[in-house]
VMD Tcl script that draws the C-alpha trace (Angstrom):
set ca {
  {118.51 91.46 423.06}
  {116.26 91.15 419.88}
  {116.53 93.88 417.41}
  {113.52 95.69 416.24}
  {113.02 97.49 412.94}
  {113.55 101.19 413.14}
  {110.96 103.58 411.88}
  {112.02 106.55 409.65}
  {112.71 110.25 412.26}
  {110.27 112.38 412.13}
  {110.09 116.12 412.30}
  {109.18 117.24 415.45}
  {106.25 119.34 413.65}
  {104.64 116.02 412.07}
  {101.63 115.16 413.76}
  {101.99 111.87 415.23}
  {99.36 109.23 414.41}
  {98.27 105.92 416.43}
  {98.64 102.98 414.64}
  {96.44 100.20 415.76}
  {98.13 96.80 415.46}
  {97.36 94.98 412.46}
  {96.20 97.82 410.58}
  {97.98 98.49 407.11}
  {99.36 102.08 407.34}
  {98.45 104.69 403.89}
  {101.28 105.64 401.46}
  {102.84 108.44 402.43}
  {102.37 111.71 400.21}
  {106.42 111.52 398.61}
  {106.18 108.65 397.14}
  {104.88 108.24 393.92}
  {101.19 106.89 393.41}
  {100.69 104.51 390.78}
  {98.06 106.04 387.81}
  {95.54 104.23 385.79}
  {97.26 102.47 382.98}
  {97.82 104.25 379.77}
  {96.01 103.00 376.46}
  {98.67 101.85 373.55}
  {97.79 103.40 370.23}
  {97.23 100.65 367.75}
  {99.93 100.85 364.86}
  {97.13 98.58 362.68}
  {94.67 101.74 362.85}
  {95.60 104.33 359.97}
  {96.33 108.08 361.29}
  {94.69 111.18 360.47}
  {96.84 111.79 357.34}
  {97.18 108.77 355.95}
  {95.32 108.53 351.98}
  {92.82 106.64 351.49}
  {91.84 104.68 348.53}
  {89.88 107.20 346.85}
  {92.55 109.98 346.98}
  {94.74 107.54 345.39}
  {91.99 107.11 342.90}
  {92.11 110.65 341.91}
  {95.74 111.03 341.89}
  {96.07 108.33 339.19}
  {93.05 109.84 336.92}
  {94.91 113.01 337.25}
  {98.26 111.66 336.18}
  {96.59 110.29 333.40}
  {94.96 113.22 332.21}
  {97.91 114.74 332.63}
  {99.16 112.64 329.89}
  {96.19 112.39 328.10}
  {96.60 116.15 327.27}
  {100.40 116.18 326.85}
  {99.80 113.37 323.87}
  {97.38 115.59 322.39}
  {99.54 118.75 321.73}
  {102.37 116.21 321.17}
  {99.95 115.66 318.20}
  {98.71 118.80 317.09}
  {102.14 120.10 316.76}
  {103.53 117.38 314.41}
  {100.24 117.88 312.37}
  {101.24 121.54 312.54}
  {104.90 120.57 311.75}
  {103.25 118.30 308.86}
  {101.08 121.13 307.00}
  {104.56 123.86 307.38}
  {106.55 121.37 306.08}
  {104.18 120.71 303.08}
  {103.55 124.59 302.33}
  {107.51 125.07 302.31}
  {108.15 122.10 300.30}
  {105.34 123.99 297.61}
  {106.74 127.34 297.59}
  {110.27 125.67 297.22}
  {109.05 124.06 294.13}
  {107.96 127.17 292.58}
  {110.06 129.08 292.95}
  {112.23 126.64 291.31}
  {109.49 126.54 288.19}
  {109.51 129.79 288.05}
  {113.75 129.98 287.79}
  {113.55 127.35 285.41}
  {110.59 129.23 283.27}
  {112.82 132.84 283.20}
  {116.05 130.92 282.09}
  {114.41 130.29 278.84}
  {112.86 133.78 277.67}
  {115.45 134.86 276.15}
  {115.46 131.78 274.47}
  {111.77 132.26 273.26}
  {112.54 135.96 272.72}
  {115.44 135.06 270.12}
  {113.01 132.56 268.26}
  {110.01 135.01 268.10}
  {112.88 137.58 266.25}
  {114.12 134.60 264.26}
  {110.67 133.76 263.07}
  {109.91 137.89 262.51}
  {112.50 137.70 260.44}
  {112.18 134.84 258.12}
  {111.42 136.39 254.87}
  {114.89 138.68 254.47}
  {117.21 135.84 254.55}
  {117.03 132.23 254.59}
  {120.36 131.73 255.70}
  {120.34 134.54 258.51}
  {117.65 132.21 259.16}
  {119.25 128.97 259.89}
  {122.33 131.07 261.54}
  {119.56 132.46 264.10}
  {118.19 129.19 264.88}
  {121.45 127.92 265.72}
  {122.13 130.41 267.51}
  {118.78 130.33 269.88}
  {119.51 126.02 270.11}
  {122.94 126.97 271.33}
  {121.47 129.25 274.07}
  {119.51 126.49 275.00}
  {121.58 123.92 275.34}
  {123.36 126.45 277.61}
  {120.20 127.03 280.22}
  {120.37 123.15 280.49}
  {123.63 122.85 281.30}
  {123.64 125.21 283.90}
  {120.87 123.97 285.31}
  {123.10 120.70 285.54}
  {121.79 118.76 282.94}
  {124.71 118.95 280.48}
  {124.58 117.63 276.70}
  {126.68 114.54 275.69}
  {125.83 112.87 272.17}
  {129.69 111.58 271.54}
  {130.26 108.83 268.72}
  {132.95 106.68 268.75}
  {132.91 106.11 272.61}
  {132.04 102.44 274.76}
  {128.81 102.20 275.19}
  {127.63 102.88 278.78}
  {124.41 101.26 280.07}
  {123.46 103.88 282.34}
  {124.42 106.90 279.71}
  {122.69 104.96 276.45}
  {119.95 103.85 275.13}
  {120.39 101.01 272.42}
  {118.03 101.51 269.61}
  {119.82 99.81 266.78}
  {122.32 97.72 266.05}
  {124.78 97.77 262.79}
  {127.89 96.37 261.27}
  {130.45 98.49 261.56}
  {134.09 97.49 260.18}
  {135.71 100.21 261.13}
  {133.84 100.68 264.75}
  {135.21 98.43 267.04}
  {132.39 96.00 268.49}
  {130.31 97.46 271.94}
  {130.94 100.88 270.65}
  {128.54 104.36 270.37}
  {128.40 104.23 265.89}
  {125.58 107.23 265.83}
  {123.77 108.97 268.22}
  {119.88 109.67 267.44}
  {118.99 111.48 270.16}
  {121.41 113.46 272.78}
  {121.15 112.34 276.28}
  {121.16 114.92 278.99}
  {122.49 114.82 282.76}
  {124.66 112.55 284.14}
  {124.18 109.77 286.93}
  {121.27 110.52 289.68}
  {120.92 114.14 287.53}
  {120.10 112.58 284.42}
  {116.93 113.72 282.41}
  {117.62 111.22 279.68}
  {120.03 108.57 278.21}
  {121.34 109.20 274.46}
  {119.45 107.25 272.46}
  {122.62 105.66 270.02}
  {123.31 102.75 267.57}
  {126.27 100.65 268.78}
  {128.15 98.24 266.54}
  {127.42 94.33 266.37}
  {129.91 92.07 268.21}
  {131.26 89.29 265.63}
}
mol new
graphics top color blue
foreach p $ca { graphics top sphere $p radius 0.5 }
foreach p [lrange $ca 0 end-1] q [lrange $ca 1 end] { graphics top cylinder $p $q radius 0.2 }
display resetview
């Protein structure tokens, strides 16, 4: 016998329909209905948050103002550094004028009572005034500007000052044979070379 499909049971409380032949039956209610077809969002199209060009705009002029006003107090505090430096640098230098200055009252003060006294005796006199040069030479040496005005040593280019030159037989030649003026200080601390005659090579 031929086989014929067979339909799905039914409850006995579904109603049953006719079905005229050659008519399509509807989709039953379970299955599931196909929608309207859902719209793609374009990935091309930018989103709600995305920046624009003219935020980006004011981000960069605000960096650079940023910057702008960084370099000027980078500025105004080396001028500032500058004009401290300068007034320290001052009050350092008098202060050492002023150390220098009071190391040689009582140097005055001895020749003011050397010169009150120059009538009594003339050789209390000379005694007083070397006496006031040796207190002298004293405030320059500690200072660090010592005295040298030796005779008889090599002469030294950076300690001497040639201003003569003699014959000498019993100097040997290239030596110091009489020192004109004392030199004071030595190497970078020197105020002066010693002005000197030295004796002629042969």
């Amino acid at each position: 016998m031929p086989s014929h499909p067979q339909e799905p049971e039914r409850n006995a409380s579904d109603p049953v329909e006719p079905v005229t032949e050659g008519a399509v039956r509807p989709p039953r209610g379970d299955l599931p209905q196909p929608g309207p077809p859902r719209a793609e969002p374009a990935h091309d199209e930018p989103g709600p948050d995305a920046a624009g060009p003219g935020r980006a705009e004011d981000e960069y002029a605000t960096a650079i103002q940023e910057l702008q006003d960084r370099w000027r107090r980078a500025l105004a505090d080396l001028d500032n550094l500058r004009k401290r430096h300068a007034r320290e640098l001052e009050r350092e230098r008098a202060v050492e004028r002023s150390r220098t200055a009071a190391a040689f009252l009582p140097v005055l003060d001895n020749l003011e009572l050397a010169l009150t006294h120059a009538g009594a005796d003339p050789g209390a006199i000379v005694e007083g005034i070397r006496a006031v040069r040796d207190q002298a030479l004293n405030v320059v040496e500690l200072l660090g500007y010592p005295q040298h005005a030796e005779a008889g040593v090599a002469f030294d280019p950076a300690r001497h000052e040639v201003v003569g030159v003699v014959q000498d037989p019993d100097a040997p030649p290239g030596t110091v044979v009489e020192v004109l003026r004392p030199g004071y200080g030595d190497g970078d601390r020197q105020l002066r070379p010693a002005a000197v005659t030295v004796a002629k090579r042969e």
